[in-house]
C-alpha positions in Angstrom: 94.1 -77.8 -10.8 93.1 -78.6 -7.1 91.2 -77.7 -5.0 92.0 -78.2 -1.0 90.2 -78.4 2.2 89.3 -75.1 3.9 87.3 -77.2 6.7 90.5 -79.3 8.4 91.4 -77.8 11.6 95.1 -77.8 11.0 97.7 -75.0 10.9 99.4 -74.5 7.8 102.6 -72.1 7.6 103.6 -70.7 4.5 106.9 -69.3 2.6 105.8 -67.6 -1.1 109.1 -67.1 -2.5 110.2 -64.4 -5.1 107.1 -63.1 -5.8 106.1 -59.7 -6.8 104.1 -58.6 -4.2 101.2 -55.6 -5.1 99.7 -53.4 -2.7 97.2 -51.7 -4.0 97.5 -49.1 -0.6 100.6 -47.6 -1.7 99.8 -48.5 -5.6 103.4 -50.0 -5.3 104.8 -53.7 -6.0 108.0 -55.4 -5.3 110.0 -58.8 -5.3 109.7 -60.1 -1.6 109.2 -63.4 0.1 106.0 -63.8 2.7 106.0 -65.7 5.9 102.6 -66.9 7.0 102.6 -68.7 10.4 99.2 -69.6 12.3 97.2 -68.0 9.5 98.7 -64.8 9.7 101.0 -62.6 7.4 104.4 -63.0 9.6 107.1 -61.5 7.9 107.7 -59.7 4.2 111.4 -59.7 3.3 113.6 -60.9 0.4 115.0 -64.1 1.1 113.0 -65.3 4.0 114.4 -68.8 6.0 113.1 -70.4 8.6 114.5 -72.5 11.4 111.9 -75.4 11.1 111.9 -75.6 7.4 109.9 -79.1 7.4 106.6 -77.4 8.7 106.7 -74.7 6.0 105.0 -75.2 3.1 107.0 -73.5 0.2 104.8 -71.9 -3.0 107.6 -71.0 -5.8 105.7 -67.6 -7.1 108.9 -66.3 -9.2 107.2 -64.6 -12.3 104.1 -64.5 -10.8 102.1 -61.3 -9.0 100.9 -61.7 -5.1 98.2 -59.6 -4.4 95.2 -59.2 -2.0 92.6 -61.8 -2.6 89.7 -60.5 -4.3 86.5 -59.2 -2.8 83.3 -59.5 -4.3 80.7 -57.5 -3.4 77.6 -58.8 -5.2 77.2 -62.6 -5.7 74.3 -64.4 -5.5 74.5 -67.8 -4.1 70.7 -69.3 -4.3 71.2 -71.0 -0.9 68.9 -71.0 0.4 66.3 -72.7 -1.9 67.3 -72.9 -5.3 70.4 -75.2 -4.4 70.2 -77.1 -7.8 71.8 -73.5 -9.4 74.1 -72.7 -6.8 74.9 -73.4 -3.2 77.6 -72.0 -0.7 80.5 -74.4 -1.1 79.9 -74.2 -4.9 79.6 -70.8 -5.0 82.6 -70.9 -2.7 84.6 -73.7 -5.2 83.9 -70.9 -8.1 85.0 -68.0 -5.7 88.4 -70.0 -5.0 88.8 -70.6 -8.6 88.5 -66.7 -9.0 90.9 -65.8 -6.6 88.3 -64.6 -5.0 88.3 -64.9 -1.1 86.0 -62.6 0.5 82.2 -62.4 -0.8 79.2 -60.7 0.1 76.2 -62.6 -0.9 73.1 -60.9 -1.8 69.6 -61.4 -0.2 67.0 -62.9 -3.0 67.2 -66.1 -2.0 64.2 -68.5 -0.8 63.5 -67.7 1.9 64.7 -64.3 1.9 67.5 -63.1 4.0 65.2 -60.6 6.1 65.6 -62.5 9.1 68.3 -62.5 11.7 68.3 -66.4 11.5 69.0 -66.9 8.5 71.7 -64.0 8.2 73.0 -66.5 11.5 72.6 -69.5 9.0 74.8 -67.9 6.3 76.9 -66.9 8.9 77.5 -70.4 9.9 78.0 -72.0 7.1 80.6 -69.6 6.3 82.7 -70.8 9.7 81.9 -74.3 9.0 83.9 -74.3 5.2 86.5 -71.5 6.7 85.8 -68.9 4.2 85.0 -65.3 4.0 81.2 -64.8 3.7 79.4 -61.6 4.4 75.7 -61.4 4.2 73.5 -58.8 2.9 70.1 -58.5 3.5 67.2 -57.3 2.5 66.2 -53.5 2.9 62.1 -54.6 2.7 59.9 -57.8 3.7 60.3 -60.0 1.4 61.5 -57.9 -1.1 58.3 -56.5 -1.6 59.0 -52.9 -1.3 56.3 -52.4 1.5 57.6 -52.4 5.1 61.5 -52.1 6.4 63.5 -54.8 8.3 64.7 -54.3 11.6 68.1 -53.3 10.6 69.7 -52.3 13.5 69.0 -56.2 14.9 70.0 -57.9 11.2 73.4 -55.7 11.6 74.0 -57.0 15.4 73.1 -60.6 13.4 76.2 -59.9 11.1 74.4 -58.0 8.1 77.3 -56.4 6.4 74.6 -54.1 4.2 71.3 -53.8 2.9 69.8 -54.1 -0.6 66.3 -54.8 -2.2 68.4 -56.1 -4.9 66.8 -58.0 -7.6 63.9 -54.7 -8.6 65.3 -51.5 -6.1 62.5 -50.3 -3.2 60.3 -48.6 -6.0 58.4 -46.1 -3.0 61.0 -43.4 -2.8 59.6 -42.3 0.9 59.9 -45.8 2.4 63.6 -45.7 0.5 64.2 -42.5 2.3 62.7 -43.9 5.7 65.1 -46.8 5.1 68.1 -44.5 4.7 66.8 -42.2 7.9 66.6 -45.1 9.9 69.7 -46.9 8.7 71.8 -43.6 9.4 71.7 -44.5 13.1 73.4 -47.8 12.8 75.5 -46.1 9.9 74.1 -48.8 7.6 75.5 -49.5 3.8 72.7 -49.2 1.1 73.7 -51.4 -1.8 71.0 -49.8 -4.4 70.2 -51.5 -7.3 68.7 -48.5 -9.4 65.3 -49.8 -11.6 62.4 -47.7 -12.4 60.4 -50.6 -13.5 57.6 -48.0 -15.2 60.8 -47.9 -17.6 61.7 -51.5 -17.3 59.3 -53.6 -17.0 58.5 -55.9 -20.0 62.0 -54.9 -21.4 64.7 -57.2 -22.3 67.3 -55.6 -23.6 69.0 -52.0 -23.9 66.6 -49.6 -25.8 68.3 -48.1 -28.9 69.3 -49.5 -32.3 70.0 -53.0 -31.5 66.9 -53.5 -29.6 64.8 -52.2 -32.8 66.8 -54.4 -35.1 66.4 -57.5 -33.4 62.6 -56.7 -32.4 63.4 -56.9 -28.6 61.5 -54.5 -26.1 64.1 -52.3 -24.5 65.0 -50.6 -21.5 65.8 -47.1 -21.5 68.6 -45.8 -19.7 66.4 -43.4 -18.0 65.5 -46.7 -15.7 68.6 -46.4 -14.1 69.5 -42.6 -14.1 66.3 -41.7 -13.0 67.0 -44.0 -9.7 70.4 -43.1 -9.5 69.2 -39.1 -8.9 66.4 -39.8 -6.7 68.9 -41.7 -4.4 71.5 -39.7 -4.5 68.7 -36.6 -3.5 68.2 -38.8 -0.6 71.0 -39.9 1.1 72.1 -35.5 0.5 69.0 -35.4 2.6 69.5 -37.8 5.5 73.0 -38.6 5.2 72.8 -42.5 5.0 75.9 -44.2 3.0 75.0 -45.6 -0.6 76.4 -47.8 -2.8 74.9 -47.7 -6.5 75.3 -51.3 -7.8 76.1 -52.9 -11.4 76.1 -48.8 -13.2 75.9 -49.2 -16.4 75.2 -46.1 -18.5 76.7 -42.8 -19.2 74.5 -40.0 -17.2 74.9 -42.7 -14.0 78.3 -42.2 -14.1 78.1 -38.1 -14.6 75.4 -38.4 -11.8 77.6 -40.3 -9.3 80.7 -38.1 -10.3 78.9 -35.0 -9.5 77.6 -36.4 -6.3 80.9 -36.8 -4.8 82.0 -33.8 -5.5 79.6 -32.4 -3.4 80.6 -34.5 -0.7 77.1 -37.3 -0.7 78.3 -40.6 1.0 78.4 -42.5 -2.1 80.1 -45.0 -3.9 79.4 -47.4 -6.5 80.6 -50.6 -8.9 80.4 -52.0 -12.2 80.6 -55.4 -13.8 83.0 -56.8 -16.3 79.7 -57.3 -18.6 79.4 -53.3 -19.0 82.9 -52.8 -18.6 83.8 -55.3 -21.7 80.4 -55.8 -23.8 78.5 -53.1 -26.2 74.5 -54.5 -27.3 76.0 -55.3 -30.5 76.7 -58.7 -29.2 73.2 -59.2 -28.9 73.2 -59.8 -32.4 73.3 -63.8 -32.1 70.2 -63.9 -29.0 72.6 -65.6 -27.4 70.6 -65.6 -23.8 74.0 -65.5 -21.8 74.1 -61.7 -22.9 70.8 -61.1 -21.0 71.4 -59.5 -18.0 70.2 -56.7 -15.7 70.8 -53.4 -16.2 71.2 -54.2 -19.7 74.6 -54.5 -21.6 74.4 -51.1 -23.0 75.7 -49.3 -26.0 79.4 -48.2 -26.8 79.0 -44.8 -26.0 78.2 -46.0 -22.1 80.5 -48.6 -21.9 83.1 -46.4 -22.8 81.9 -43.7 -20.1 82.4 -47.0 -17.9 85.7 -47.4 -18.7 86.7 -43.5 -18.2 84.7 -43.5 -14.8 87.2 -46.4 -13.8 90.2 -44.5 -15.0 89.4 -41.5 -13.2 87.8 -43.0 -9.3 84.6 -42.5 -10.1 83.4 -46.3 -10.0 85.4 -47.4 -7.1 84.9 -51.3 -8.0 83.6 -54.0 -9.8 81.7 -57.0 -8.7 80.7 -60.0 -10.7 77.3 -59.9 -9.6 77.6 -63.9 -10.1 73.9 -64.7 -10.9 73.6 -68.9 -11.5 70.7 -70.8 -14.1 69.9 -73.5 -15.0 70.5 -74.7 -18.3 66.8 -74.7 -19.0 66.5 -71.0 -17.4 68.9 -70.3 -20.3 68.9 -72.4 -23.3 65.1 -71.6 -24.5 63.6 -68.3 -25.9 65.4 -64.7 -25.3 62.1 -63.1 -24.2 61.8 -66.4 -21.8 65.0 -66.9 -20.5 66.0 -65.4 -17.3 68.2 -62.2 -16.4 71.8 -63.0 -15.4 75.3 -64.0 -15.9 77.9 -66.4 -13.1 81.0 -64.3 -13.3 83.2 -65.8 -10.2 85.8 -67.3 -12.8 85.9 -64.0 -15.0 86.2 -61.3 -12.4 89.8 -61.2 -12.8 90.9 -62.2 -15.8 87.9 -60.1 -18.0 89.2 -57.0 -15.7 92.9 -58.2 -16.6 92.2 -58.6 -20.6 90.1 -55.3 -20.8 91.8 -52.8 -18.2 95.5 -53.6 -18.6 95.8 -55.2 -22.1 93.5 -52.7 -23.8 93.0 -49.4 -22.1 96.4 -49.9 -20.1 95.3 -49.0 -16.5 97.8 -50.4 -14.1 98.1 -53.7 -12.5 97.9 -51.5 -8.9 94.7 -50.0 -9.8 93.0 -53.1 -11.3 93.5 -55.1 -8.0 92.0 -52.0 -6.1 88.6 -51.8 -7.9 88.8 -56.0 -6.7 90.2 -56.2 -4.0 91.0 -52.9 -1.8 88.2 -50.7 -2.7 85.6 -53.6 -1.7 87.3 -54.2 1.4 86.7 -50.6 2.3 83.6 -50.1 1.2 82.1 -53.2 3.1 84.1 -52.0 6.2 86.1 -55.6 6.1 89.0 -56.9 6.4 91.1 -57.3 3.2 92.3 -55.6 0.5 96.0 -55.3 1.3 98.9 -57.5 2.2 100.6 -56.6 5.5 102.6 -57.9 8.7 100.0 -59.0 10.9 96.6 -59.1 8.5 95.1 -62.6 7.9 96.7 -64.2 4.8 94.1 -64.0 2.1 96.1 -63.7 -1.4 95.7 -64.6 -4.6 98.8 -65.4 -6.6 98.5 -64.6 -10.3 100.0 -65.1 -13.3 99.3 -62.3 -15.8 101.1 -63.6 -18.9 98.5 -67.1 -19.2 96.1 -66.4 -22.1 93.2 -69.0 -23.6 90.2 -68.9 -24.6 87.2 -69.6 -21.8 85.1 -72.5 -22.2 81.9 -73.9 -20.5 84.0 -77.0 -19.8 86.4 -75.6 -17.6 83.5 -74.1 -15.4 83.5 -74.8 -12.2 79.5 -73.5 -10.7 77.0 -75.2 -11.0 75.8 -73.4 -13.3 77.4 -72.8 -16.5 75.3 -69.5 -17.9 78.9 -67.2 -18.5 78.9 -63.9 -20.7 82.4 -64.8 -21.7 82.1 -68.2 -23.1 84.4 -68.1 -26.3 85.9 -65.4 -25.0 90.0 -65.3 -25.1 91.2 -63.9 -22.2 94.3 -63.3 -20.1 95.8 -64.2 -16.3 95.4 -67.2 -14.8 95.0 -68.1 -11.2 97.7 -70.0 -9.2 97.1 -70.1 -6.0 94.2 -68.7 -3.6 95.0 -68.7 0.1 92.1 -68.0 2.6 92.8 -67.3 6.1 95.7 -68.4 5.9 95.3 -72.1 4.2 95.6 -73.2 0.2 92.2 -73.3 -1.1 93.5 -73.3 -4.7 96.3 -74.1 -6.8 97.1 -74.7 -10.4 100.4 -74.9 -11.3 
């Protein structure tokens, strides 16, 4: 396993031999070499030569699946202020490892990203390691919920959305001011959906598990309630939303219904609410706290058939870093969130194709192609003349995930213990190795 240098100025051309390539475009795949020269895809062909063979770089991918590299729209990189968890070159080390190479990072950091310097900084630091990071800020001050940003400047800064995410702008008229004036710069609304009358205090998802263990719970009706009054909104105004992390049943009928009556909406999951009912709660194990809740069977299974049928249109890690001592103390203590870099792939892999046998096409659209579009960014397919960012995958690899193998900072994973399928061989970003393991 290595890790190379995004930052060195030097062209590298590429040959991928006898892969199978996947386009998640055409929802097709097929055995084809790829020529990358300067960065860019150059050529897609069986049995590719070229002229000056010593200043290609040759990746032997026979057996293995090239696809798009992964975009993940919801990571939270604690740079800047809480380094210690998570900063952008190890958040970008975990992405890499992933096969992740295109992230947007979320806003509650300290300071928050509500400023067009600091979206600037982010922006910068992105160009300095060579990677693919797109900034979202916040929709209020702050984060407080009580007067809007100056969006139109923060998207000329290189905002690629906006999001109070963390609590959700609680004041449904400043939400619908937000989306009003956000309409005119046709600005993306990544909502995370909390009613914290409903939430607050809770820990875990209300029902039978939270009475068992004597853990305050969360109703669903935190979320769905949010979910409506947002969707009521953008109908109104028109402003494009993006519903964040779903995780119970009536969201998805909600959101399915909305688009069927034509509201500018889309929305993601996580592999915690795609993979996890709150009987694994059972041990306290803190890693299992998260926010919205890992919810019962009945709506993780309503994840899983809004998947299969395009409703949820992707699924993000929402990579949330802690310290050990955030994590390792009390369950009513310990602090919401899960990393989830590592596992976007392979929990997707183990749950979607092993287990409920969607195809390997569709899987890399909800992480790759669907993202891409949705941000309005570059990536999400493999074509003559795009930037090379690929991830080459092995889908056969299957072990059981450990803390030891992490590489974040922080080591606070859902799926610790968990056996899971596909491996990552290779990540390429713009064009350059940024990962192998082979």
């Amino acid at each position: 396993m290595e890790f190379e240098n995004l930052k060195s100025k030097n062209k590298e051309n590429l040959i991928i031999k006898k892969g199978f390539v996947i386009n998640p475009q055409t929802q097709e795949k097929f055995e084809a070499d790829i020529l990358i020269l300067d960065g860019k895809i150059s050529k897609i062909s069986k049995d590719i030569t070229h002229n000056n063979a010593d200043s290609v770089r040759e990746i032997n991918a026979e057996g293995l699946y090239v696809c798009p590299g992964f975009v993940d729209m919801h990571v939270h990189l604690r740079e800047p202020g809480n380094e210690e968890e998570e900063d952008v070159e190890s958040g970008v080390r975990s992405a890499l490892r992933g096969g992740i190479t295109s992230i947007a990072c979320m806003p509650n950091t300290m300071p928050v990203l509500d400023s067009c310097y600091l979206i600037e900084y982010i922006k910068i630091k992105a160009r300095e390691i060579n990677y693919n990071i797109y900034p979202v800020a916040a929709i209020t001050k702050n984060l407080q919920g009580e007067v809007l940003n100056e969006i139109g400047l923060l998207i000329n800064s290189g905002a690629v959305a906006f999001s109070d995410d963390g609590r959700g702008v609680q004041n449904a008229r400043l939400m619908y001011e937000a989306m009003r004036y956000g309409g005119q710069f046709k600005a993306l609304f990544i909502l995370h959906e909390e009613d914290g009358n409903f939430s607050d205090g809770g820990l875990v998802n209300e029902g039978y598990y939270s009475a068992m263990l004597g853990l305050e719970g969360i109703s669903s009706l935190s979320e769905d309630l949010m979910v409506q009054r947002d969707i009521m909104l953008s109908k109104v105004s028109g402003a494009r939303i993006h519903i964040t992390h779903i995780s119970s049943a009536k969201s998805v009928e909600l959101i399915a219904r909305a688009k069927a009556e034509g509201v500018n909406i889309t929305c993601d999951t996580t592999c915690e609410h795609l993979f996890f009912n709150d009987s694994v709660l059972t041990g306290y194990d803190t890693n299992y706290k998260i926010k919205p809740p890992i919810r019962s069977e009945y709506d993780r299974l309503a994840i899983i058939e809004g998947l299969r049928n395009g409703t949820i249109d992707a699924i993000a890690s929402d990579h949330a870093p802690h310290l050990l001592l955030e994590k390792n103390i009390s369950f009513k203590e310990a602090s919401f969130g899960s990393i989830g870099l590592e596992t976007l792939f392979k929990a997707s892999l183990t749950k979607l194709f092993y287990e409920e046998k969607l195809s390997l096409e569709k899987i890399i659209s909800l992480i790759s192609l669907n993202p891409a579009k949705i941000l309005n960014i570059e990536g999400g397919e493999i074509k003559v003349g795009s930037i090379a960012n690929i991830a080459i995958i092995d889908i056969n690899n299957e072990n059981i995930y450990e803390s030891d193998n992490i590489i974040s900072r922080s080591k606070n994973s859902s799926f610790i213990g968990q056996r899971l399928n596909g491996e990552i061989r290779y990540t390429i970003v713009n064009g350059k190795i940024g990962f192998s393991n082979n």
